[in-house]
C-alpha positions as a Markdown table, in Angstrom:
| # | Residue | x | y | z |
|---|---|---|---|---|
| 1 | Unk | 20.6 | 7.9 | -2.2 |
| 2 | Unk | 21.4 | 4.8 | -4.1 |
| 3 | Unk | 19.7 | 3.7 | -7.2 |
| 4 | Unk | 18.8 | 0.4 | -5.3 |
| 5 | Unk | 16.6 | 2.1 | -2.9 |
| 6 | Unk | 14.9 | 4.2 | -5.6 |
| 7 | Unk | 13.5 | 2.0 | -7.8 |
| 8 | Unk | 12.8 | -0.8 | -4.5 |
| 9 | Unk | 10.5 | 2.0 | -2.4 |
| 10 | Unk | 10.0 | 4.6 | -5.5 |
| 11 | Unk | 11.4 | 7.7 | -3.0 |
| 12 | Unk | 13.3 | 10.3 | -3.8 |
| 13 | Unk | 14.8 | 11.1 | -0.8 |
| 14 | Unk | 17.0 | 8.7 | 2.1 |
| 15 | Unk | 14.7 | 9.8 | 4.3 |
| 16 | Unk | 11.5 | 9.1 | 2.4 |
| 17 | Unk | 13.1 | 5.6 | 1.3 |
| 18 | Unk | 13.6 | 4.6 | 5.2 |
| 19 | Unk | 10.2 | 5.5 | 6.2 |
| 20 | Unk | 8.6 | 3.4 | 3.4 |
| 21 | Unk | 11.8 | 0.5 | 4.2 |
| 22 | Unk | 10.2 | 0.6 | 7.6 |
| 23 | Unk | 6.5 | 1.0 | 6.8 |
| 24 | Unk | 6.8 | -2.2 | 4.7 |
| 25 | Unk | 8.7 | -4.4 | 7.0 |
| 26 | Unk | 5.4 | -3.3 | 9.6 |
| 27 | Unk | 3.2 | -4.6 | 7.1 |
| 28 | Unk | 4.8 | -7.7 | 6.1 |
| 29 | Unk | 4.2 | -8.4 | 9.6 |
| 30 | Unk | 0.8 | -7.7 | 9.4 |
| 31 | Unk | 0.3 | -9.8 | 6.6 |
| 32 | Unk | 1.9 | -12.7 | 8.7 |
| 33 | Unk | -0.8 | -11.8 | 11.5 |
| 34 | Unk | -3.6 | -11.9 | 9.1 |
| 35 | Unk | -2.7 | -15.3 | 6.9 |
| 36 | Unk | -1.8 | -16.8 | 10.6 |
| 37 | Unk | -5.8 | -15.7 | 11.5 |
| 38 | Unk | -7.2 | -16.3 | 8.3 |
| 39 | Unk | -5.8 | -20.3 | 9.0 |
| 40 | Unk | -6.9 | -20.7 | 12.5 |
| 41 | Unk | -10.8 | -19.4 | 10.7 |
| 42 | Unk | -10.0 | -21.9 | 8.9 |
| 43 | Unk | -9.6 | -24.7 | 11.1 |
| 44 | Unk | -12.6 | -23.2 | 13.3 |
| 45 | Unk | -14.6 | -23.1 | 10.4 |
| 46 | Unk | -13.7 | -27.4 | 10.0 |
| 47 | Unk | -14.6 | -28.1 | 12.9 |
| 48 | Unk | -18.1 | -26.5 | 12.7 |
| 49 | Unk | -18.3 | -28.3 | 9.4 |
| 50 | Unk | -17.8 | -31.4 | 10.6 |
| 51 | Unk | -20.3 | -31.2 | 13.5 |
| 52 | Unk | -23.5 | -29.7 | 11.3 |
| 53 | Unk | -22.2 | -32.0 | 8.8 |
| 54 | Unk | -22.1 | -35.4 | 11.6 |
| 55 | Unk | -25.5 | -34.0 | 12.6 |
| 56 | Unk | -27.0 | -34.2 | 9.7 |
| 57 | Unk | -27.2 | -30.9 | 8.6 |
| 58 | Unk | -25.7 | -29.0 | 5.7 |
| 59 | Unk | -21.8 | -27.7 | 5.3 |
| 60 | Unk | -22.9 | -24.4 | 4.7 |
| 61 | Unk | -25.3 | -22.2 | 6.8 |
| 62 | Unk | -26.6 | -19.4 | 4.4 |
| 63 | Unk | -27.8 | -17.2 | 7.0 |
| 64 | Unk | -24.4 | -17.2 | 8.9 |
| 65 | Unk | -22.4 | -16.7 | 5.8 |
| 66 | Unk | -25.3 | -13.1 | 5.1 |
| 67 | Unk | -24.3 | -11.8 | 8.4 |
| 68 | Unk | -20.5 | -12.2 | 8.3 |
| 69 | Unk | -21.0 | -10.7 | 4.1 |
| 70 | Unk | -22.8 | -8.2 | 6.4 |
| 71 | Unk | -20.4 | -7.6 | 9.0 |
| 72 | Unk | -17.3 | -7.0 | 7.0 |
| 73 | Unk | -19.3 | -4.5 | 4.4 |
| 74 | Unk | -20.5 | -2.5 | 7.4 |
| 75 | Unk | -16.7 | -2.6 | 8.8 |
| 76 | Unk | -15.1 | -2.1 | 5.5 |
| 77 | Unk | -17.5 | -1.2 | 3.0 |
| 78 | Unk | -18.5 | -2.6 | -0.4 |
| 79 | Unk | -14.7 | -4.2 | -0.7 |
| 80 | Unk | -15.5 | -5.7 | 2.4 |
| 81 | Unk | -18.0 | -7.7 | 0.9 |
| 82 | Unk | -15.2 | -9.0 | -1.6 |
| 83 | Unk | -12.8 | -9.6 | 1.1 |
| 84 | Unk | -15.3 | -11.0 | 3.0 |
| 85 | Unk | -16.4 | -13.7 | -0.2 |
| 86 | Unk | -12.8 | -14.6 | -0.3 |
| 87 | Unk | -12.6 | -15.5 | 3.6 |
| 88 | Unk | -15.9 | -17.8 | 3.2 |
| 89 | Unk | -14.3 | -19.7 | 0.2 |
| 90 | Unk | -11.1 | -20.4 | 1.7 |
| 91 | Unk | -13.1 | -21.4 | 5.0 |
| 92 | Unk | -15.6 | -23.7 | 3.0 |
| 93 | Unk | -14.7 | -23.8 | -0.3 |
| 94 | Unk | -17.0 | -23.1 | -3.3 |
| 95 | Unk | -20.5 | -24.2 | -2.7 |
């Protein structure tokens, strides 16, 4: 095993290193999935702005933003909640 592949996937064995190599590359794909969804809440989360905004109502719907706080805690627990905060700002930014 090459000093390279140590200290890039901290294994100590070829085999260990090409199962992390490979584990990685899976989730840097995931990741791509993920920021690709995050941006298209993002754009769904505009366009409901715009129309309870046009309508005269507020940007933000309190309520909604409790049961998705609610969904992702019950999904992931309490870092869900976090994760979940995160989400809301990107879709609305800060209120």
């Amino acid at each position: 095993m090459t000093t390279t592949q140590t200290e890039k996937t901290g294994a100590r064995t070829d085999e260990a290193a090409a199962l992390i190599g490979d584990a990685r590359t899976r989730i840097d794909a995931l990741d791509d999935r993920i920021i690709g969804l995050i941006q298209e809440r993002m754009a769904v989360s505009a366009v409901i702005q715009e129309a309870r905004i046009s309508s005269g109502g507020r940007r933000v719907n309190l309520n909604r933003e409790m049961e998705v706080l609610g969904h992702y805690r019950d999904a992931l627990g309490k870092p869900g909640t976090a994760l979940a905060m995160t989400m809301l700002e990107l879709c609305r930014g800060r209120i």
